[in-house]
C-alpha positions as CSV (number, residue, x, y, z in Angstrom):
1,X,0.0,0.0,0.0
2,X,1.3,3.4,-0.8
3,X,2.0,5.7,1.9
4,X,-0.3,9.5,1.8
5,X,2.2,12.4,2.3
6,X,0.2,15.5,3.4
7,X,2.7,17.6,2.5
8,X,3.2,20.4,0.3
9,X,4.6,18.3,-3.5
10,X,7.9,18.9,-4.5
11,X,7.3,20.0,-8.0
12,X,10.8,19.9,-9.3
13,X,11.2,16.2,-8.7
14,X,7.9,15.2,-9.5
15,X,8.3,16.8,-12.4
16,X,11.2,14.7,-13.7
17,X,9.5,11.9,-13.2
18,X,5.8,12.9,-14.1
19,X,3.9,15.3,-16.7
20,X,1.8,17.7,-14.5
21,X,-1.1,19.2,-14.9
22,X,-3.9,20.8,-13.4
23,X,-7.4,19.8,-14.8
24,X,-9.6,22.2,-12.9
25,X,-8.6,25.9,-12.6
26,X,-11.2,28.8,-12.4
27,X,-10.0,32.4,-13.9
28,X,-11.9,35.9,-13.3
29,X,-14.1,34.9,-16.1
30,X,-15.8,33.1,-13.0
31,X,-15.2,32.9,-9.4
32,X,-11.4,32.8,-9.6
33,X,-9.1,35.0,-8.9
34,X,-6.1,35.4,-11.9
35,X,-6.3,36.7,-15.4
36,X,-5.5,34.7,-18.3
37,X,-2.0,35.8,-18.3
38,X,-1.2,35.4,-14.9
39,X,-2.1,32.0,-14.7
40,X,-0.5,31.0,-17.8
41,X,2.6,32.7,-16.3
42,X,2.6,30.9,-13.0
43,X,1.6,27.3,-14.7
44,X,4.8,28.2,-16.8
45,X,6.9,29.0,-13.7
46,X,5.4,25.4,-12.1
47,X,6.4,23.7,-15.2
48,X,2.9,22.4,-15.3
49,X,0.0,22.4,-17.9
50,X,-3.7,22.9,-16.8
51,X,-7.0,23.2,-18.4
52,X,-9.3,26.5,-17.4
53,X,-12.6,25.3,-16.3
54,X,-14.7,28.8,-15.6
55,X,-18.4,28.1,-14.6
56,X,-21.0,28.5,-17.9
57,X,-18.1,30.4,-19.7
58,X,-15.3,29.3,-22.3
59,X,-13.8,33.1,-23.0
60,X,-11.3,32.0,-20.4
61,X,-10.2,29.2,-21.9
62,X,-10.4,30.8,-25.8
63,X,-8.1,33.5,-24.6
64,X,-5.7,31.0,-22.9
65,X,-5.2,29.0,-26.2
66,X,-4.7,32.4,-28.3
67,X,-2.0,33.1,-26.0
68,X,-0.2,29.7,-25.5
């Protein structure tokens, strides 16, 4: 059985091992909090790709592939 670590992930390791993603993030289209840009930006930082998932709206996600 694997062991649960509640600890923050170590994102450089994981991601030598791993692709990374995150599959559910919410921009100021909805209820989140970052721009388009800015959460590009820090996915790219993270080394990570994601998918933006804003509540009945896709302008979000249109201006996120424009850019990337």
């Amino acid at each position: 059985m694997n062991k649960i670590i509640f600890a923050k992930p170590d994102f450089t390791n994981l991601g030598k091992k791993y692709s990374m993603y995150d599959m559910h993030m919410h921009s100021r289209f909805s209820d989140g909090s970052g721009t388009i840009p800015e959460i590009l930006k820090r996915a790219s930082q993270l080394g990570i790709g994601l998918s933006i998932t804003d509540h009945n709206e896709i302008a979000g996600a249109l201006e996120a592939q424009k850019i990337a």
